[in-house]
N, C-alpha and C positions, 0 to 999 in steps of 0.2 A: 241140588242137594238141600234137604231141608235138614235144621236143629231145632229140637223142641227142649225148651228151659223147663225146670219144671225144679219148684223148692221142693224138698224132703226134710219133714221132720223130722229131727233126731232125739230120744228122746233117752234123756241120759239114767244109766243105771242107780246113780246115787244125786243126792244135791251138794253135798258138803261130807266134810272128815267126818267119820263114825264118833268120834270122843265129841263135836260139837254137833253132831244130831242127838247125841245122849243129852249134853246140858240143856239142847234146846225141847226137846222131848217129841220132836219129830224131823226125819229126816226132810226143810225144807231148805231153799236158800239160806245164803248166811255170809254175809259182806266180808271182806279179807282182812278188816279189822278181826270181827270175832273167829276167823280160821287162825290169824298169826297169834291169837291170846288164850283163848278156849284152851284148860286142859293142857295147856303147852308144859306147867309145871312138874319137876321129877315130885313122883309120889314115892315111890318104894326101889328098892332095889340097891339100896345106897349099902356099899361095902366095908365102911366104920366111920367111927365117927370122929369129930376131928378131936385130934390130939390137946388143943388147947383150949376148947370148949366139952369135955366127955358127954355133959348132961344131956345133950340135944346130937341132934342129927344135924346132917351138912344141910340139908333144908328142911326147917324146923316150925310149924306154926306156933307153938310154945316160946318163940324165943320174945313174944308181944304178949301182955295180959290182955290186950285186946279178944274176946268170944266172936269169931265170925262160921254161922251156918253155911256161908257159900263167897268162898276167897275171891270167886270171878265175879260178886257182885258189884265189886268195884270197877265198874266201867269208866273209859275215858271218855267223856260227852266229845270232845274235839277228836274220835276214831284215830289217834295215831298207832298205826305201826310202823316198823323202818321206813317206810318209800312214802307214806304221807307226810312223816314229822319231818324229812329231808327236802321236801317238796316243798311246804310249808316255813320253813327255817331257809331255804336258801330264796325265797323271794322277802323275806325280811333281810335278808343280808343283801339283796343286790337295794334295796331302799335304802339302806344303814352306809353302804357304799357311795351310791350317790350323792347322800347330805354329807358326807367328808367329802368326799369329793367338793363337790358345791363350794362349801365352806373354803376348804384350800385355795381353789382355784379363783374367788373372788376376793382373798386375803381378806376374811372375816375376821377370823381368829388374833390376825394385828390391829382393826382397827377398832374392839371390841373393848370397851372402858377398864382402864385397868383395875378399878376397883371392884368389878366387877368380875374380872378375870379373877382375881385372885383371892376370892371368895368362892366361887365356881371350884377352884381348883383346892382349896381347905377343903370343900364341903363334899368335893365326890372322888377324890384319889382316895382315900383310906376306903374307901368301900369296896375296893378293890379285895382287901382282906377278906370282906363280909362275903362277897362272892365266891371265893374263891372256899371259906369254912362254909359255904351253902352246897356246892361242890363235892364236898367231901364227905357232907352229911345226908346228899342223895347218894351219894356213892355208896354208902352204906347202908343204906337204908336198898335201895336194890339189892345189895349184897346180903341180909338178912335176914327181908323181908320173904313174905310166903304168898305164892298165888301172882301169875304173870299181868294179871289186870290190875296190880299197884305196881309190882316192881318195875316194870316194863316204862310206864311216867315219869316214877323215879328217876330212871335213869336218864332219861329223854331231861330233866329238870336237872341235872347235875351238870349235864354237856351245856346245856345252855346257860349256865349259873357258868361256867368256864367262860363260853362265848360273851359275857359282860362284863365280865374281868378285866379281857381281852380288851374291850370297847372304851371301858374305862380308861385304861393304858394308855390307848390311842389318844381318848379327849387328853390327857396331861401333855403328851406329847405334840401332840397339834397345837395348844395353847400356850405352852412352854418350850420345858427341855426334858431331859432325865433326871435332872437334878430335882426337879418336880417330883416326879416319882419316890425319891432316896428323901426327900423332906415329908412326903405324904406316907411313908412307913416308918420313920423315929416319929411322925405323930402319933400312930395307930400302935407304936410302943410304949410311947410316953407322955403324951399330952393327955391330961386327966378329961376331956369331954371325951374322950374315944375310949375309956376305962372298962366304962359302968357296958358298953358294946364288947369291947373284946373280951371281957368276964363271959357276957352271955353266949361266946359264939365258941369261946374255948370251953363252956363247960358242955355246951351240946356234943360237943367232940367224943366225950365218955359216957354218954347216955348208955345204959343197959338195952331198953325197950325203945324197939325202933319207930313203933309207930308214935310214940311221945315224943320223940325227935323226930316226926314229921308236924305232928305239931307245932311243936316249938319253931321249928325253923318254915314250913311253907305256910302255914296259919299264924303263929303266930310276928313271929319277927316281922316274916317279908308283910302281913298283912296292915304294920304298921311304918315300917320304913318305906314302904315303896309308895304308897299314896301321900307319903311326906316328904321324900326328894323329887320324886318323877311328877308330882303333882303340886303341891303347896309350893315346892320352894321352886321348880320351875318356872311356874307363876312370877313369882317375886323377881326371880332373872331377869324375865322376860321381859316383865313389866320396869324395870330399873335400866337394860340397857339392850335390849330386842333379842331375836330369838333364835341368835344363832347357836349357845349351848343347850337349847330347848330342841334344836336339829339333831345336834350331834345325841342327845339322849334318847333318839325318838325309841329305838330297839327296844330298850327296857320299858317303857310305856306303855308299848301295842305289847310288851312282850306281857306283863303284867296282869294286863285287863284280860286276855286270855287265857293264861294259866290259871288266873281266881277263878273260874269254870271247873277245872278238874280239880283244883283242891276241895272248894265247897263238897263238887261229887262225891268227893272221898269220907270226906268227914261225915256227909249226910248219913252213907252206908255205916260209915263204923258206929256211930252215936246211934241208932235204930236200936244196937241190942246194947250199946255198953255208957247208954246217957249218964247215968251218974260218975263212969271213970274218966269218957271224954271231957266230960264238962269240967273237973278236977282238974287234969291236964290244963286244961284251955285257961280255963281261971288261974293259976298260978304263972301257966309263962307268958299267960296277956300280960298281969301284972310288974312280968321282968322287963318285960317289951318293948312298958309305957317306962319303963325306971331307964334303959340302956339306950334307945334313943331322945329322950326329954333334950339331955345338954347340948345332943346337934340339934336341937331344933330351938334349942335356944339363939346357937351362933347362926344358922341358918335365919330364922326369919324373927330375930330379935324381939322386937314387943308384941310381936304375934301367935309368938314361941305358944303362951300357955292357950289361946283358943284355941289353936290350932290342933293341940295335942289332946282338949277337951274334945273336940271334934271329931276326932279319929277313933279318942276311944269309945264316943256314942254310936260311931259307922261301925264300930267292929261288935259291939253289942249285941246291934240288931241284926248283923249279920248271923253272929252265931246263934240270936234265937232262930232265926228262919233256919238255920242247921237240923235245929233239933238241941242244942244245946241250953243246959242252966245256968248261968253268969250271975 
């Protein structure tokens, strides 16, 4: 008996979803990034509008002064959709795992200078706060924003703005107790260097225009907080008593230098048509930025407070010229 193999090509009727052979202007391949974003957004058909909002529609591109000719230009350079950014995020969580672990299980965490402990633990329990109003201001920012190639990050940026909360938690508890935690929220109430920060993170809270409070909070804040704890004062840790709080932080690090990828993106797009309102934007809450974290970066890295924050605000400068921004 003989079998003869023999491949057959099959050659398929279409490449992709019709609405993303429309955007793409021919029907060719098209990665499951741009199939789960493309066009995904409700255009029409929406049945009233909501009761506490009359002016606008349930999804509204008016609800931003932001001018955008094409919502899906805002691409995520990092292609997350569900099954990548889960893919992605849980191999950062089994590394985030192991260095606790590590830590635990070699009693770092005990035999770690205590002045150094508890400076570590001033400087990053109340940030817990900041996360968590980071959190809430993606959440909203998906929630009212327009066009599934921002909102869709947003949200992905809100979950993991949770997930470092969360992390944070952990470093006081691993280092401490809970009473760490209940001392690091009456600071974030009432200790005046955490003020001039919880001003700026409750007034984001009531922003009107959502994409100004992406601004404000993934450009501007995090673009100066996070290269000032997870960077500068990490450093100083390290350098003072080794680097086992520099472990326990890695998540927001690696978390950081990849996220500034799709913020940049984002802002590149918006500033193309609306340079002089981004630029506005940007120049005012850089300037609240540098005002709301100065005083932690004072107790954090003492007489190096002010170069360091000269520093930052020249990296953020040049960053938002290469934007496209006017500063």
């Amino acid at each position: 008996m003989q079998i003869d193999l023999r491949t057959v090509s099959i050659k398929p009727l279409r490449q992709t979803f019709d609405q993303v052979a429309r955007h793409l202007g021919a029907d060719k391949p098209a990665s499951r990034y741009l199939e789960g974003t493309i066009r995904v957004q409700a255009e029409s058909n929406f049945h009233y509008r909501p009761l506490w909002d009359p002016d606008h529609e349930i999804f509204d591109p008016s609800r931003t002064a932001l001018k955008i000719k094409d919502w899906y230009a805002f691409k995520d350079p990092r292609q997350f959709y569900y099954g990548t950014y889960t893919i992605a995020r849980a191999r950062m969580q089994e590394a985030a795992e192991a260095d606790f672990d590590f830590v635990e299980s070699r009693g770092l965490a005990d035999s770690y200078p205590a002045a150094a402990k508890g400076l570590a633990l001033e400087v990053l329990l109340p940030l817990r706060h900041v996360a968590w109003g980071s959190n809430m201001n993606n959440s909203a920012m998906a929630a009212y924003g327009y066009g599934t190639a921002i909102t869709q990050p947003c949200l992905y940026q809100a979950m993991d703005q949770l997930g470092i909360a969360q992390y944070l938690t952990r470093v006081g508890l691993l280092l401490a107790d809970a009473e760490a935690l209940d001392a690091a929220k009456q600071a974030w109430l009432e200790d005046p260097k955490w003020q001039a920060l919880r001003r700026y993170v409750e007034d984001s809270f009531v922003m009107s225009d959502w994409f100004e409070q992406f601004v404000a909070q993934n450009l501007a804040l995090d673009g100066f907080l996070y290269p000032l704890i997870y960077t500068y004062f990490d450093n100083a840790l390290t350098a003072k008593a080794g680097p086992t709080v520099s472990m326990l932080v890695r998540f927001q690090a690696e978390w950081y230098a990849e996220t500034v990828k799709w913020v940049d993106a984002s802002i590149k797009v918006a500033a193309a048509d609306n340079k002089d309102l981004v630029s506005g934007w940007t120049r005012a809450w850089r300037d609240r930025a540098v005002e709301a974290v100065a005083p932690l970066a004072a107790r954090a890295l003492e007489a190096e407070a002010d170069a360091v924050m000269a520093e930052l605000t020249e990296q953020f400068n040049a960053r938002a010229a290469k934007l496209g921004l006017a500063l």
